[in-house]
C-alpha positions as CSV (number, residue, x, y, z in Angstrom):
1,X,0.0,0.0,0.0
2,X,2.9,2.4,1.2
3,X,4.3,1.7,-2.3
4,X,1.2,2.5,-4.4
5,X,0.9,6.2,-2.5
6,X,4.7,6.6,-3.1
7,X,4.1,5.6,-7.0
8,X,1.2,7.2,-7.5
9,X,2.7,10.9,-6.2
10,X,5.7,10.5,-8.4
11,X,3.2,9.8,-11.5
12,X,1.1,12.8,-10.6
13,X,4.9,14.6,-10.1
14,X,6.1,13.8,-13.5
15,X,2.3,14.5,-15.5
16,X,2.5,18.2,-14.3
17,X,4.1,20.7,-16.9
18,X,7.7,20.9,-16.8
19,X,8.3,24.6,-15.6
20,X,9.6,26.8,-18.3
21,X,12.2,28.3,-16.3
22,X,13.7,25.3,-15.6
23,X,14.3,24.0,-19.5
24,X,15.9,27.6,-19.5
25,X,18.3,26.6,-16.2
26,X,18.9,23.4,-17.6
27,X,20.1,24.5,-21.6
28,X,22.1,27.1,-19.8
29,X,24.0,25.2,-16.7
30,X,24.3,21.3,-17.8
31,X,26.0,21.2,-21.0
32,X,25.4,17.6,-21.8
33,X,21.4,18.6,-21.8
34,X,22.3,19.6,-25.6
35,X,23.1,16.3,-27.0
36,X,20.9,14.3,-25.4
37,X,17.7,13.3,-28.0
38,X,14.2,14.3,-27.4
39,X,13.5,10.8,-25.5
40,X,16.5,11.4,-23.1
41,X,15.6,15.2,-22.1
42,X,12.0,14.3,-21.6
43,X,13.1,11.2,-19.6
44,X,15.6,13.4,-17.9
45,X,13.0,15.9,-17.0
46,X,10.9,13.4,-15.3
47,X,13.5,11.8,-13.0
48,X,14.0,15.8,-12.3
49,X,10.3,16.8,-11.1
50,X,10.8,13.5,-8.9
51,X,14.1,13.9,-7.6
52,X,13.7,18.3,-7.0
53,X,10.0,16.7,-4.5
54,X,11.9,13.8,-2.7
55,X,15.2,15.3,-1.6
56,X,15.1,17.5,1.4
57,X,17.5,20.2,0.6
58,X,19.6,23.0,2.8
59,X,21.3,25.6,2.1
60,X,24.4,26.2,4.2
61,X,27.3,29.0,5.1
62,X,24.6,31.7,3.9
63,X,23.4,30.5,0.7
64,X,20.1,31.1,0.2
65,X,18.5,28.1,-2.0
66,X,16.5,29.4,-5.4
67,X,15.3,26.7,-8.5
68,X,18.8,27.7,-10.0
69,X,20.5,25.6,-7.5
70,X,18.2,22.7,-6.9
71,X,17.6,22.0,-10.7
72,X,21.0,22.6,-11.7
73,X,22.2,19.7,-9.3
74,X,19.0,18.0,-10.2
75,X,19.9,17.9,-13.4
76,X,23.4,16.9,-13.4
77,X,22.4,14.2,-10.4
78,X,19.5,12.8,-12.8
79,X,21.8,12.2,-15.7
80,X,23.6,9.2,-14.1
81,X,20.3,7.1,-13.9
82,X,18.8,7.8,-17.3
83,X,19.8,4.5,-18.3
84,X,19.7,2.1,-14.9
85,X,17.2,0.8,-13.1
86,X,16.9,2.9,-9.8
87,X,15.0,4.4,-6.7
88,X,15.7,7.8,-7.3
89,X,18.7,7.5,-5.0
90,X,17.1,5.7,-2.6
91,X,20.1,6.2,-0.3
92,X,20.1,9.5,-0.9
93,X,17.7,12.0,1.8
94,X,19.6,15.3,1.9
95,X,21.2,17.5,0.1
96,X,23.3,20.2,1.7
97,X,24.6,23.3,-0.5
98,X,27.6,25.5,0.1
99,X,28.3,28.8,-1.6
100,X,31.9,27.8,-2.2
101,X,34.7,25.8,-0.9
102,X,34.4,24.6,2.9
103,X,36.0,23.2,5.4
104,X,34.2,20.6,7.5
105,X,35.0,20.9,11.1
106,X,37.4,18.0,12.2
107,X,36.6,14.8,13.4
108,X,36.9,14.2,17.1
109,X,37.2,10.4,18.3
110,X,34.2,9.3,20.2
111,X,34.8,8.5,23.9
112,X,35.6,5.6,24.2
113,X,37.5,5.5,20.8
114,X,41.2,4.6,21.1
115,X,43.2,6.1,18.7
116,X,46.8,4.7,17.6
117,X,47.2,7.6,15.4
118,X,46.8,11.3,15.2
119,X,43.0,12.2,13.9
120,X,43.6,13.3,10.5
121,X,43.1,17.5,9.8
122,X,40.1,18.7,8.2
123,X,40.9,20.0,4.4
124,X,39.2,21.8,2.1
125,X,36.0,19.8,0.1
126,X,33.8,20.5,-2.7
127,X,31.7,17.4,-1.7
128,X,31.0,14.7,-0.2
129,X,28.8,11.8,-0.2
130,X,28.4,10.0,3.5
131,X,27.4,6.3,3.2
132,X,24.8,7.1,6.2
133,X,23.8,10.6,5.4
134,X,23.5,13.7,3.2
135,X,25.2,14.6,0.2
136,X,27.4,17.8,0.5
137,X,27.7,19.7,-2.7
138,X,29.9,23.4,-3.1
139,X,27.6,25.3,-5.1
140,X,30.0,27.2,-7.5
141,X,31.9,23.9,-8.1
142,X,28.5,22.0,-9.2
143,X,27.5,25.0,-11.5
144,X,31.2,24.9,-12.8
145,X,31.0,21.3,-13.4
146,X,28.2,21.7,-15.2
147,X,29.1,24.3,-17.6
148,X,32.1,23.6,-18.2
149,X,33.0,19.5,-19.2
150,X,35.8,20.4,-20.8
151,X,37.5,20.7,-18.0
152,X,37.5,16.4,-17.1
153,X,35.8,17.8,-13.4
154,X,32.7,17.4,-12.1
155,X,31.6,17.3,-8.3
156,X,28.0,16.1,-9.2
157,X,28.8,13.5,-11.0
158,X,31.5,12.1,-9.1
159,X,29.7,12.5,-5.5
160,X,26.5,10.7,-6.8
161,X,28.6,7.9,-8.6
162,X,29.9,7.6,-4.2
163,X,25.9,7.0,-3.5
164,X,25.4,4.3,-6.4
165,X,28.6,2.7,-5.4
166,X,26.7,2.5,-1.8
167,X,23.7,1.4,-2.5
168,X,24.9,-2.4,-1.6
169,X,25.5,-1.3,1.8
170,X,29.7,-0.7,1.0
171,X,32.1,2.2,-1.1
172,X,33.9,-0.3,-2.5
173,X,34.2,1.3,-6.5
174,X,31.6,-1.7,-7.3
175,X,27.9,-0.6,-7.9
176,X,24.9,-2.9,-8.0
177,X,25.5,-5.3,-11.2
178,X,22.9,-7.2,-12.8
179,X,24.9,-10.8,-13.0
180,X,28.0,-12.2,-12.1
181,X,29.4,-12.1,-15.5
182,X,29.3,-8.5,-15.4
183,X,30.7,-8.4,-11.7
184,X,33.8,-10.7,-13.3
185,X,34.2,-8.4,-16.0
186,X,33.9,-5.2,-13.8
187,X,36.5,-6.5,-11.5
188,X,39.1,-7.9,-14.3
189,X,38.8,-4.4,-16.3
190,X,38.5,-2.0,-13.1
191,X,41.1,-3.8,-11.1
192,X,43.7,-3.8,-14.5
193,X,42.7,-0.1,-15.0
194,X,42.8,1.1,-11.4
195,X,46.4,-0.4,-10.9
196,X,47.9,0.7,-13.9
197,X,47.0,3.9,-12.5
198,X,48.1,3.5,-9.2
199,X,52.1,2.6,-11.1
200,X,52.0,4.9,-13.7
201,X,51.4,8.0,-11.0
202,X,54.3,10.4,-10.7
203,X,56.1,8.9,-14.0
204,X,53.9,10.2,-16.5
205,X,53.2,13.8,-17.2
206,X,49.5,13.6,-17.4
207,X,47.7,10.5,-16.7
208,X,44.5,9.8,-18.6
209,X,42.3,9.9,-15.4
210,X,43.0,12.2,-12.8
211,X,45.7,11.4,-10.5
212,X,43.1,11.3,-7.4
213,X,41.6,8.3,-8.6
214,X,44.1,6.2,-7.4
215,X,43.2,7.0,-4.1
216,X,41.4,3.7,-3.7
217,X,38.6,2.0,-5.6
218,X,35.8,3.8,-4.5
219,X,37.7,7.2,-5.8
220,X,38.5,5.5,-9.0
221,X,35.1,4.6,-10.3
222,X,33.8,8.2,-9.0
223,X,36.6,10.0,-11.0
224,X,35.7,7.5,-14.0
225,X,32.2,8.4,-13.6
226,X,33.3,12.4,-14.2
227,X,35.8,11.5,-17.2
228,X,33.0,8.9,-19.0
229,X,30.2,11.8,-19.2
230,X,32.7,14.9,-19.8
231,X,35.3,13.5,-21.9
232,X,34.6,10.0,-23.3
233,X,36.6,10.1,-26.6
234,X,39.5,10.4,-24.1
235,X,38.5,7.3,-22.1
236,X,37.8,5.2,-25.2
237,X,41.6,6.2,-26.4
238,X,43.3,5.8,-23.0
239,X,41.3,2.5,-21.4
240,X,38.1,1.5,-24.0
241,X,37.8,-1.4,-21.8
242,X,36.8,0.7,-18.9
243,X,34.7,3.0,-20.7
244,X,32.7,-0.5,-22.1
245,X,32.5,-1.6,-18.4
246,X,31.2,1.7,-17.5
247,X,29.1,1.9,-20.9
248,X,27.3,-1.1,-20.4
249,X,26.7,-0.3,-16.0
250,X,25.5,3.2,-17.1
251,X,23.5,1.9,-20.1
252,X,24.6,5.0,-22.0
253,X,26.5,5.6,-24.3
254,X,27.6,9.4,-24.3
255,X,30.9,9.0,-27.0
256,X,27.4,8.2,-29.3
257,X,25.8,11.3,-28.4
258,X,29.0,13.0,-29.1
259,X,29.8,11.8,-32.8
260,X,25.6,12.2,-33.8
261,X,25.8,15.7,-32.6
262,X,28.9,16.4,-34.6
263,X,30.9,17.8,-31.9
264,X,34.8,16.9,-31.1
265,X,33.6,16.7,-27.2
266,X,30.6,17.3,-25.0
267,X,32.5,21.1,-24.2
268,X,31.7,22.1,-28.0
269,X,28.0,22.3,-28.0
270,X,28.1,24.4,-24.9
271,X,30.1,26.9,-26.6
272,X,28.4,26.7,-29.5
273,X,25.6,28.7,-26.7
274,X,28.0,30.8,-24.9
275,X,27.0,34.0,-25.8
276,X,23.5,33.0,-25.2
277,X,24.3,32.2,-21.6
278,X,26.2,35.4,-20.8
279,X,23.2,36.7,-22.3
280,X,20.6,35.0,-20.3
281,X,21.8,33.7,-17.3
282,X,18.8,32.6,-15.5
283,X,18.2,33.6,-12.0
């Protein structure tokens, strides 16, 4: 019963006109919006009205929350699940928005916590996805992100790749799969791809992923998430093994999108509306 009410508000959600102001947020601040076809943005809308109603959002360190924001993130958040069977983040209950860089205050061990080593200092985040709690997302980074794929970066993406990877209960750089043949496969590819990372750091000039990935797995498949949406001709010259792997988790196929829409990478059809966004910036 608890699921029909649940199903039948999110139908009701997604039958109500998408807002106007919102297509304009989305053309202007998500540059992959462009390429996607007719079937993806109207899908991508959908999971949007859902997503925007479910999530309980904050604003922190003084930022005062507007429809920019929320579908902006939305948007960007959304794009990961076009393809997969999904909850709407299920894991996922709050997000909590920064105007800029912060720094979290530092962790202090619990009472009765021994500690053999010094607690780590607090550093300076643009997110951060807890296994048991909100996502935190720095404002100018996400609308950064967004506009601007060129750049191989993007906070969204990567900190929502962290809540799929949870969603069996660890951050482990393994989502979900749907058999064991593609958990063999993930591991094989991942694990090869992951550790020729992990050598080739600090003896090449400019490794094909980020060098951050090879923090651990988790990190790895978050960074891989950012590089696979924003820059997947790269990935397919550098490791096309991993970008089948993540290809064929994602059920997208965004080097596709790229090559029908004519454009040498996802960064070229948002310049191609620049101007208009100087222009028009929505508010």
């Amino acid at each position: 019963m608890f699921r029909w009410f649940i199903d039948r508000r999110r139908k009701k959600l997604t039958q109500a006109p998408f807002p106007p102001l919102w297509e304009d947020i989305i053309r202007h601040n998500v540059a992959h919006y462009c390429i996607l076809d007719d079937d993806e943005r109207a899908h991508l809308r959908a999971l949007i009205q859902v997503f925007i109603a479910e999530k309980y959002w904050e604003g922190a360190g003084g930022l005062e929350l507007t429809d920019e924001i929320r579908v902006t993130i939305s948007a960007q958040a959304c794009l990961l699940l076009l393809g997969l069977p999904h909850n709407y983040y299920k894991n996922v209950e709050s997000i909590i928005v920064y105007p800029t860089t912060v720094v979290p205050p530092q962790r202090k061990p619990g009472f009765f916590e021994i500690t053999s080593t010094p607690v780590e200092p607090a550093f300076p985040i643009i997110g951060q996805a807890f296994r048991q709690g909100p996502v935190i997302i720095v404002w100018d980074a996400a609308l950064r992100g967004g506009r601007h794929p060129e750049s191989g970066h993007n906070v969204i993406y990567h900190e929502f790749a962290h809540k799929l990877d949870m969603l069996d209960g660890a951050a482990d750089g393994t989502p979900p799969l749907r058999d064991r043949a593609e958990y063999r496969d993930w591991v094989l590819t991942c694990s090869r791809e992951y550790l020729r990372l992990k050598h080739s750091s600090g003896k090449v000039k400019k490794p094909f992923l980020d060098p951050y990935a090879a923090t651990n797995e988790a990190e790895f498949f978050a960074v891989a998430t950012e590089q696979f949406f924003d820059q997947p001709q790269l990935m397919i010259k550098h490791a096309p093994d991993l970008y089948r792997v993540l290809k064929e988790y994602y059920r997208q196929d965004p080097a596709e999108r790229v090559s029908r829409n004519n454009c040498a990478g996802v960064e070229k059809a948002m310049r191609a509306q620049s101007k208009n966004n100087r222009r028009h910036r929505p508010r």
